[in-house]
LUMGU-82613 format. One line per 4 residues: number of its first residue (from 1); their letters; for each residue y, x, z of N, C-alpha, C. Coordinates in steps of 0.05 Angstrom, whole numbers, padded with zeros to 5 digits. Layout:
! LUMGU-82613
NUM) A) Y X Z Y X Z Y X Z; ...
This chain:
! LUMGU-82613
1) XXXX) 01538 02505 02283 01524 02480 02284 01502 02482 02305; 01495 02464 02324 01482 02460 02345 01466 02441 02335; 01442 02434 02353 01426 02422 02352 01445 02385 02361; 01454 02383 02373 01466 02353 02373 01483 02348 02342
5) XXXX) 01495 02369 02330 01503 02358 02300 01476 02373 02279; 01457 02365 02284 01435 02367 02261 01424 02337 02267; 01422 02326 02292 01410 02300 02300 01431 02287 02289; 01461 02298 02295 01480 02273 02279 01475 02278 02248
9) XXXX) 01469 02290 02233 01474 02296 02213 01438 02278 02200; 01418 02281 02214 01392 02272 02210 01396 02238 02213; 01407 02229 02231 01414 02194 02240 01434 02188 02213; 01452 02206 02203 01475 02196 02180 01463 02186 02158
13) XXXX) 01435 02216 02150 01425 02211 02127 01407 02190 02119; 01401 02182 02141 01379 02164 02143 01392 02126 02146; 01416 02137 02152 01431 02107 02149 01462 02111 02161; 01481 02127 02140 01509 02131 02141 01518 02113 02147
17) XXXX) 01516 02082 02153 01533 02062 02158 01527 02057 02203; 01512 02080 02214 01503 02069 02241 01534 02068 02247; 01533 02059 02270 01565 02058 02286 01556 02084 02307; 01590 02094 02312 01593 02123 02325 01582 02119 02354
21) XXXX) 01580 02100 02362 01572 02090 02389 01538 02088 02390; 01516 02072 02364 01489 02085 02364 01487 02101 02361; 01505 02130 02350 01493 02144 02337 01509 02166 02368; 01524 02155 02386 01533 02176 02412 01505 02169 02432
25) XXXX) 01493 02139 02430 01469 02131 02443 01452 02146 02449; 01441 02165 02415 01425 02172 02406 01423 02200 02412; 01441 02206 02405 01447 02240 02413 01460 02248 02434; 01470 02221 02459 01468 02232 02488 01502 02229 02490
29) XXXX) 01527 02222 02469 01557 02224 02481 01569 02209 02467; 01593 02212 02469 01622 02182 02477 01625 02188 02446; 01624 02155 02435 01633 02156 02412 01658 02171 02398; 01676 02185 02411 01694 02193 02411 01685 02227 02402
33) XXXX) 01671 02229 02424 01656 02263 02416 01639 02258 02382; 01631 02246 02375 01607 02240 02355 01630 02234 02335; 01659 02227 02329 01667 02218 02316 01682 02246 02303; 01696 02262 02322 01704 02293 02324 01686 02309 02321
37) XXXX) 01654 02307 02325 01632 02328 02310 01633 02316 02278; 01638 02295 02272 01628 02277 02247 01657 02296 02231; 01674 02292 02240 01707 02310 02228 01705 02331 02223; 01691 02351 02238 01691 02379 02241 01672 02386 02220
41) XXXX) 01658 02377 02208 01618 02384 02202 01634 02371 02167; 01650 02355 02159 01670 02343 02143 01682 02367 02134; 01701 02372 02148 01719 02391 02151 01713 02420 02139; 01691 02428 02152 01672 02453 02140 01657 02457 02114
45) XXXX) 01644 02425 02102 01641 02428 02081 01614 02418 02085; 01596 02421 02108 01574 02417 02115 01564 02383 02110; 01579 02366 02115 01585 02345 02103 01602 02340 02085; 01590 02330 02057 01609 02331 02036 01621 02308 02028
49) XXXX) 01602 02282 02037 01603 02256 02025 01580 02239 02044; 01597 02208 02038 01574 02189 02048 01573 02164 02024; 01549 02164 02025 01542 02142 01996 01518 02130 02005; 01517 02116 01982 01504 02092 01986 01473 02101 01967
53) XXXX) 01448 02097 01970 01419 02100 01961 01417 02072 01941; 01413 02074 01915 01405 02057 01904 01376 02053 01888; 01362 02032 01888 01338 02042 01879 01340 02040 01836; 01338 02063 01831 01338 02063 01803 01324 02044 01783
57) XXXX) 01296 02034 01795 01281 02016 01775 01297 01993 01786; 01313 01977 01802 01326 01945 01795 01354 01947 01782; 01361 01975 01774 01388 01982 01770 01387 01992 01741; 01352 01982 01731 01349 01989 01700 01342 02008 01689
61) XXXX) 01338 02038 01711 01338 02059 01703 01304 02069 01714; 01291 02060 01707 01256 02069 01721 01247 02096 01714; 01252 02112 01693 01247 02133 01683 01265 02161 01692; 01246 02175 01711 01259 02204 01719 01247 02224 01708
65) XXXX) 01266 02233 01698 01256 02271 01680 01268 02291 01692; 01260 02309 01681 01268 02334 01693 01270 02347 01662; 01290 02364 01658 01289 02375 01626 01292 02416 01634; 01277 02427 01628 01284 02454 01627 01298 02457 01605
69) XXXX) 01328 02473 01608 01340 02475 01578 01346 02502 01582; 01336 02518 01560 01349 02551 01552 01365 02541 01527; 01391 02554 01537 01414 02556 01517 01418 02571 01491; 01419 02567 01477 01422 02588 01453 01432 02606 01457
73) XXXX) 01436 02634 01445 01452 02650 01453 01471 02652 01449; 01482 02643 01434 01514 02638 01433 01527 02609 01430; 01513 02596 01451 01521 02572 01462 01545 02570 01481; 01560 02555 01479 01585 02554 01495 01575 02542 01527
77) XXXX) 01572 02555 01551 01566 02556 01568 01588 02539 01581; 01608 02542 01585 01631 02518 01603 01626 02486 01577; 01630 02482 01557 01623 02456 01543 01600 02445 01548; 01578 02465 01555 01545 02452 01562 01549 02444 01587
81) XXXX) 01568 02454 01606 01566 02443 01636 01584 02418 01634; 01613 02415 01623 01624 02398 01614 01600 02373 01608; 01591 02378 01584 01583 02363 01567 01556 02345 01588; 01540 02353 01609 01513 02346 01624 01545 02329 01650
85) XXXX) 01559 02343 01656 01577 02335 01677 01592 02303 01669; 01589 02298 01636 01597 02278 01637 01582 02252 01627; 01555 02259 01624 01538 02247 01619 01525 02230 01639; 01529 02205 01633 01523 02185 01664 01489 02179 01662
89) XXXX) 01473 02193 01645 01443 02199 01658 01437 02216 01673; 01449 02243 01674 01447 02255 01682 01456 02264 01717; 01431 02262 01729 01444 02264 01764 01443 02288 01772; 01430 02311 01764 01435 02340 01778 01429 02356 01752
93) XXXX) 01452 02376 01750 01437 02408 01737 01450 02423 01746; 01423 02442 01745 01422 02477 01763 01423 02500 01748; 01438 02510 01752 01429 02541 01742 01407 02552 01758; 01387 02565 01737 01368 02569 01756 01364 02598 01733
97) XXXX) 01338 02617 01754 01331 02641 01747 01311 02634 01732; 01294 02663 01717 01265 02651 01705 01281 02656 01678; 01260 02639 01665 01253 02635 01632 01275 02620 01624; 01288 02606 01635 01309 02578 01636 01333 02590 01644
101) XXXX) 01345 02572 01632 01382 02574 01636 01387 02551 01653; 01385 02525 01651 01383 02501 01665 01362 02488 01674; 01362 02473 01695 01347 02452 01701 01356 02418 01712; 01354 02400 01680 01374 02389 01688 01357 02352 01698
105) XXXX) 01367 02335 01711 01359 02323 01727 01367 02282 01715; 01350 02269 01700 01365 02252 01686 01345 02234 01694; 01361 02204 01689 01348 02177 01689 01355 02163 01671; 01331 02144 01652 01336 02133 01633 01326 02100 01631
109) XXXX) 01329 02087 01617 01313 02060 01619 01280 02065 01613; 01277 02080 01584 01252 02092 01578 01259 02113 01569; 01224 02126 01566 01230 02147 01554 01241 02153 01536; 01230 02129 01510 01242 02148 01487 01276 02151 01488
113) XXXX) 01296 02131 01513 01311 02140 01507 01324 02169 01517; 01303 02187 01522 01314 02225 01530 01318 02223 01497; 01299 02223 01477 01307 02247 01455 01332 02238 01441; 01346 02219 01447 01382 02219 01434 01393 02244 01455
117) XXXX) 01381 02237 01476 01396 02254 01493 01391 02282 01486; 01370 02296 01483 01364 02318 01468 01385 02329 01441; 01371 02304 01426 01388 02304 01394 01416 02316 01402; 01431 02297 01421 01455 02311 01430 01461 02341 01434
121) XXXX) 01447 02350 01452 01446 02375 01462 01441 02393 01435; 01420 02382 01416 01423 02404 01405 01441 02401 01380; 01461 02382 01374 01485 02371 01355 01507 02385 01371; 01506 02389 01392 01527 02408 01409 01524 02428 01399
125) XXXX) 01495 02449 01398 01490 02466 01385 01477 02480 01428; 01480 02472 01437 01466 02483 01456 01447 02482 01467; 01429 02479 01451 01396 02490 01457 01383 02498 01442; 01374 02524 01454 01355 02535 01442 01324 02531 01448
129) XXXX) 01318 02520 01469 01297 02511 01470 01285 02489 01495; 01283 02475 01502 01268 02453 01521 01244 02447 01530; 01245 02432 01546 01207 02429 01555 01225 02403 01584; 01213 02376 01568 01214 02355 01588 01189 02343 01602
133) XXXX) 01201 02332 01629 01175 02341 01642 01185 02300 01652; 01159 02284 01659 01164 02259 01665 01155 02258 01698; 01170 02248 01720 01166 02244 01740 01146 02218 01742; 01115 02218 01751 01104 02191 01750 01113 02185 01775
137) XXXX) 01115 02196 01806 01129 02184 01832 01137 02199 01839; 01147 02192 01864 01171 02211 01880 01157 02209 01909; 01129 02221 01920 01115 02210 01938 01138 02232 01965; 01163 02251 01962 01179 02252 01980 01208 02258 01970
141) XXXX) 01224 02243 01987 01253 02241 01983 01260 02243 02016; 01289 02266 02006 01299 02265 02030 01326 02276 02036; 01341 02285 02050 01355 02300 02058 01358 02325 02073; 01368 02350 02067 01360 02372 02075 01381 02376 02104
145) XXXX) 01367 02381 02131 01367 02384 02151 01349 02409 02162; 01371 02424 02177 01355 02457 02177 01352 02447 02202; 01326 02464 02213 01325 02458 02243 01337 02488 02258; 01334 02479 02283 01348 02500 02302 01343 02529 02296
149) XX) 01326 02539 02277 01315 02562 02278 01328 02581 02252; 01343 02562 02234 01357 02576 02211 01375 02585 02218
C-alpha cells in the first residue's frame, strides 16, 4: 500500500459514493487506475465493505453503551459469540485482554432497555460478571487510515 491508496482509501471513508473520476482528480490519475487500486485494496482484504453512516438518534436508537462482560467459567464460549452475533443491538464485540473476556458494543432506545439485554446474558448462563458503561458523546468518530510511516 502506497501513499496514493491511503488518500483513496481516506476520500472513500469520508464519502464511499465519490465517482472514480473525483476521487482520480484528487489523487492525481485516470479513473481507470483508481478503479484497479479500489479492486486490488478489495481483493486483499484491506477494503472489506462500503456502507452507508446512519445517525442512530433519528433511527430511534440514542443510547450507546459499552458493556465489559467476563464469562463464567464454564460458559459456552462459541454460543456467547453466536448469541451477541445475532443480536441486532449489538454493533461490535472484542475479545479483549485484562480483567475481561469481552467488550461488547450496543445501541438501545433507552437505557433501561440494556438490563433485558443483560437478563439474557445471564439466562444463557454466560456471565459471570459486567460493568456497563453509558456513552454521553462521541466528540471523535472515524475511520482508521495508517499514514505512510506504519
Amino acid at each position: 500500500m502506497d501513499d496514493i491508496d491511503r488518500k483513496i482509501i481516506k476520500i472513500l471513508s469520508e464519502d464511499a459514493r465519490r465517482s472514480l473520476s473525483d476521487i482520480g482528480n484528487a489523487v492525481g490519475l485516470a479513473p481507470s487506475s483508481v478503479n484497479e487500486r479500489i479492486k486490488r485494496l478489495g481483493a486483499s482484504g484491506t477494503l472489506r465493505r462500503f456502507t452507508v453512516e446512519t445517525d442512530p438518534a433519528t433511527m430511534g436508537l440514542p443510547v450507546l453503551a459499552f458493556i465489559w462482560v467476563a464469562l463464567r467459567e464454564n460458559a459456552d464460549e462459541d454460543l456467547f459469540r453466536s448469541f451477541v452475533a445475532e443480536s441486532p443491538h449489538v454493533l461490535e464485540c472484542h475479545h479483549v485482554t485484562g480483567a475481561w473476556s469481552y467488550l461488547i458494543k450496543i445501541r438501545f432506545a433507552q437505557p433501561a432497555d440494556i438490563e433485558p439485554f443483560l437478563a439474557a446474558l445471564k439466562a444463557h448462563r454466560f456471565l459471570g460478571r459486567s460493568e456497563t458503561i453509558l456513552a454521553l458523546s462521541s466528540p471523535v468518530l472515524g475511520v482508521f487510515v495508517a499514514d505512510g510511516d506504519a
